[in-house]
N, C-alpha and C positions, 0 to 999 in steps of 0.2 A: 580535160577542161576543169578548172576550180568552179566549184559550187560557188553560189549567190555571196554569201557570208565571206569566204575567204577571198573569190574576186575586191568584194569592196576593200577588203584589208590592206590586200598589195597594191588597188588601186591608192589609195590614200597613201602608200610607202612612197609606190613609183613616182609619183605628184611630187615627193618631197625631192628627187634626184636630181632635179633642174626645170629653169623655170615656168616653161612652155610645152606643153604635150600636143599633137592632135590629135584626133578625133580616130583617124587611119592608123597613126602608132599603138593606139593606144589597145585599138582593135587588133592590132596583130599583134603583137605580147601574147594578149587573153587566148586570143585563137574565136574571137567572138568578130560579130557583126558590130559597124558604129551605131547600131540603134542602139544595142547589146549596152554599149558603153552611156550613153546619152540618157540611158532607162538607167543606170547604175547611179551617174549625177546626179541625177534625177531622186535618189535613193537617197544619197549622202545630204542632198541639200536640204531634204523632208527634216533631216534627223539634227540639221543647222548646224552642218561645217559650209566655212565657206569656199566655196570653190567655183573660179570664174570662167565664162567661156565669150571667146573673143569670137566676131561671126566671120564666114567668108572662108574663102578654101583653104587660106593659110590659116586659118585662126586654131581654134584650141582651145584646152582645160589649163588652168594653173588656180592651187591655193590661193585665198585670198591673203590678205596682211593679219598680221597677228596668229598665223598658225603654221610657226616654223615646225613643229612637233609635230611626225603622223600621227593626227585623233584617233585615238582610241573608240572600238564599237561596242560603246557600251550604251545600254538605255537609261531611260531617264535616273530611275529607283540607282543602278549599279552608279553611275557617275557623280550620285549625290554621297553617296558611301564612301568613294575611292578618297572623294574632297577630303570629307569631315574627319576619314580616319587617317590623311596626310596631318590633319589640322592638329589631330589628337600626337600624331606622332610628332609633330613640332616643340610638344609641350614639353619634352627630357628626357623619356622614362628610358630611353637607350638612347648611352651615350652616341654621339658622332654623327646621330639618324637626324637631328634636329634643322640642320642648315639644309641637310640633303633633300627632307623632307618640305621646307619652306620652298627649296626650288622647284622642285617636282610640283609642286601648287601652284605656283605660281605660271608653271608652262600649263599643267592645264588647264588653269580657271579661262588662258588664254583663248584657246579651244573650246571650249562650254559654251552652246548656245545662252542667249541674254537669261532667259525663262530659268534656269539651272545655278546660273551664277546668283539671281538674286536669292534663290531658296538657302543656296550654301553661305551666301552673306546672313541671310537673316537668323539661319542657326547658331551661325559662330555670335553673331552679335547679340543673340538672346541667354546666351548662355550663361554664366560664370561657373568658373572652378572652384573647388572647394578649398581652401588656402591648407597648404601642406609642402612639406621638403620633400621633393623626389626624389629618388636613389635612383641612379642611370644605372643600366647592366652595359657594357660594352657587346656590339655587336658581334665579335667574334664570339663569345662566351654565349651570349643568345640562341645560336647559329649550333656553335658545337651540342648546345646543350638538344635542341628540337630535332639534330642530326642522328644522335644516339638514342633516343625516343623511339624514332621513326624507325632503326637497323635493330633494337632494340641489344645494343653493345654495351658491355659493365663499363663504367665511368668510375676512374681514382680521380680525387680533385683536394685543392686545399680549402678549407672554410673555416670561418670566423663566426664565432657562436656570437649571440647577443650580448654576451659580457664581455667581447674581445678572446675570449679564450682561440688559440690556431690548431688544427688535426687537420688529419687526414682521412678522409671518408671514402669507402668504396661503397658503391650502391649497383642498382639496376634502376634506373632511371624508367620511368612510365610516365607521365605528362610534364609540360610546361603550364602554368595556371597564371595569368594577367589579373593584378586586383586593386582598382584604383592605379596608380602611379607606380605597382611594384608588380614584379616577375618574380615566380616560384617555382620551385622546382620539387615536384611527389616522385619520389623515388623509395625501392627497397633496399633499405640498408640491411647488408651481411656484415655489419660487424653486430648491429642491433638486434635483427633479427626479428624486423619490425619496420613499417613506413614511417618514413620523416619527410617534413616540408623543409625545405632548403632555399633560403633567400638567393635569388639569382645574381644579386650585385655580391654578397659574399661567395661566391663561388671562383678557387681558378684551377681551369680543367688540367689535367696532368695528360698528356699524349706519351705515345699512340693512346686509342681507348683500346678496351680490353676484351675479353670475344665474347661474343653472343651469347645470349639468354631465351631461353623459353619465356614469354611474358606471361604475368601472373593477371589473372585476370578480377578487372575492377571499373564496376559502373560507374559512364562521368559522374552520377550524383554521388556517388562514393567519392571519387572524387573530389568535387567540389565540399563535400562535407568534413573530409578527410585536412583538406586544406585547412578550410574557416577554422577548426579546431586546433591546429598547429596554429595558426594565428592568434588565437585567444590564448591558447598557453605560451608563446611568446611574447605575448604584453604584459605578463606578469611577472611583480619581480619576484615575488617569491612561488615555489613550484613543490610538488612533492606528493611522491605515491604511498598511495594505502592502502594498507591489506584490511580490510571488512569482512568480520564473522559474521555475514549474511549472503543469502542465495544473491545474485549476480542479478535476476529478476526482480526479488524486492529494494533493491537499494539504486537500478534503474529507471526506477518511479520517482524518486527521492530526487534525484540529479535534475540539476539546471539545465536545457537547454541548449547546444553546442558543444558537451563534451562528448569526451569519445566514450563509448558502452562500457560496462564493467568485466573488466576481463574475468572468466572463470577458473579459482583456482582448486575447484573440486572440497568436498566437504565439509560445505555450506559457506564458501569462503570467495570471496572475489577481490579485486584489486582497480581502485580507481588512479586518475589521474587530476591532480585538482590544483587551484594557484592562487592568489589574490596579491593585490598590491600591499596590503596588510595583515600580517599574521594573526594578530588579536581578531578578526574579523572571520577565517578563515579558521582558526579553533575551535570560535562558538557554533559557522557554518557544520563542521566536522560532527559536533556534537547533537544536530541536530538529522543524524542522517537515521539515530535511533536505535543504534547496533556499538558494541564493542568495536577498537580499530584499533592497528598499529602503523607507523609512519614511518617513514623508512625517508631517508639519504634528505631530512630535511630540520636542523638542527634550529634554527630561528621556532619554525613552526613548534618541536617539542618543548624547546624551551615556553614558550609561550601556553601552551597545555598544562604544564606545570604550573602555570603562575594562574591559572586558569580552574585548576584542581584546588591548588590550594583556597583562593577565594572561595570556592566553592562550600570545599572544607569548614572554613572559617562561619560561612555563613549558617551551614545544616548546625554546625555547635552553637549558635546562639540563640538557638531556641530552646 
């Protein structure tokens, strides 16, 4: 005999198989008594689906109108969440989900007692979005990508860097991260030898995936931190690592807020990671970290150092 919970379930299925049940059939399915089933109605109606019962020996249970869908048993808090993040997945952020997701709404909202519907109306209409271009990831790519996560299998795929630049990346793959409108992907890159955030709309997976991994181990707030900072150094157009003739400890006091730590490169030397949309800006930042540096694989930025020294130059001689 099914337990309370999963009776109700199949009861609400069985309802949907044709239009009239009795009372008797209904009871012998379950392998219960008709009070069994009458207490069960009983149950479903508290929770405001509607389901009708006609009197008399022929009579019986049947759905009311508007609830072609088996309802869903979910409570109040859960049914108010399934709406809103239908509502949210309407909005684009993956391709092909948006139509799918408008209908799947709209059969439930069908089903929502009154009380439920107007919470989920009043949210969505109180809301507004924050105006922005979304980048759709296509659901297969979604899919493969949370697949190999979870099997923890190496991933070859093709992607397109922020400049358009095309490669090919092999990684091991550890989360998927949702942020605003966009999908990410934290993964260990073996050609780097080092984690990289991977925009999920630039990604396309290469099949078969590749065999299993030991997963490396990293707390969601590592995580999540890990992210944010791959995202602030991808807003920037200019980027560029420095090697620092100081302890890795004092020049981590120095640093702004969101970048990744000072890597240590032993002998009182470490190496940052740092960007700004303007090099002139990002020279004088550089300079005030209070330490000798050198700049590595970022030609804009030296140049700019240079023009930078020289004024400098110019100015200590005119005293």
């Amino acid at each position: 005999m099914l337990d309370t919970s999963a009776r109700l379930l199949a009861l609400l299925s069985l309802l949907q198989t044709r239009r009239d049940w009795t009372g008797a059939e209904l009871a012998e399915r379950f392998g219960v008594t008709t009070r069994t089933i009458r207490n069960d109605v009983g149950k479903l109606r508290a929770l405001g689906y509607p389901i009708e019962a006609a009197p008399g020996v022929a009579g019986g249970y049947r759905l009311g109108a508007g609830a072609r869908m088996p309802p869903l048993l979910l409570d109040d808090e859960e049914a108010v969440a399934v709406a809103v993040s239908l509502r949210t997945a309407a909005g684009g952020s993956v391709t092909g989900i948006g139509e799918t997701a408008v209908r799947a709404l709209a059969k439930l909202e069908q089903v929502l007692p009154a009380r439920l519907r107007r919470r989920v109306a009043a949210l969505h209409g109180y809301t507004v979005p924050l105006p922005g271009t979304p980048s759709p990831v296509r659901t297969e790519v979604l899919t493969t990508l949370a697949t190999v996560c979870r099997d923890h299998e190496r991933l070859r795929f093709d992607y397109r860097d922020h400049d358009g630049t095309a490669g090919v990346r092999t990684v091991e793959p550890h989360r998927l991260v949702h942020s605003g409108r966009r999908w990410y992907l934290l993964a260990w890159d073996l050609d780097r030898q080092d984690w990289r955030t991977f925009r999920a709309d630039r990604i396309e997976p290469r099949v078969p995936t590749g065999p299993r991994f030991a997963p490396r181990e990293l707390p969601d707030e590592e995580v999540a931190r890990r992210v944010t900072s791959g995202l602030a150094m991808s807003a920037w157009r200019y980027r560029a690592r420095v090697v620092v003739h100081a302890p890795a400890d004092v020049i981590a006091r120095r640093l702004p807020p969101g970048l990744d730590p000072p890597e240590v490169l032993g002998a009182g030397r470490c190496a940052v990671h740092v960007g700004s949309d303007d090099p002139e800006l990002l020279a004088r930042y550089l300079c005030l970290l209070g330490a000798d540096f050198e700049v590595r694989d970022a030609p804009e930025l030296a140049g700019e150092l240079r023009r930078l020294s020289d004024r400098l130059r110019r100015a200590a001689g005119s005293g």
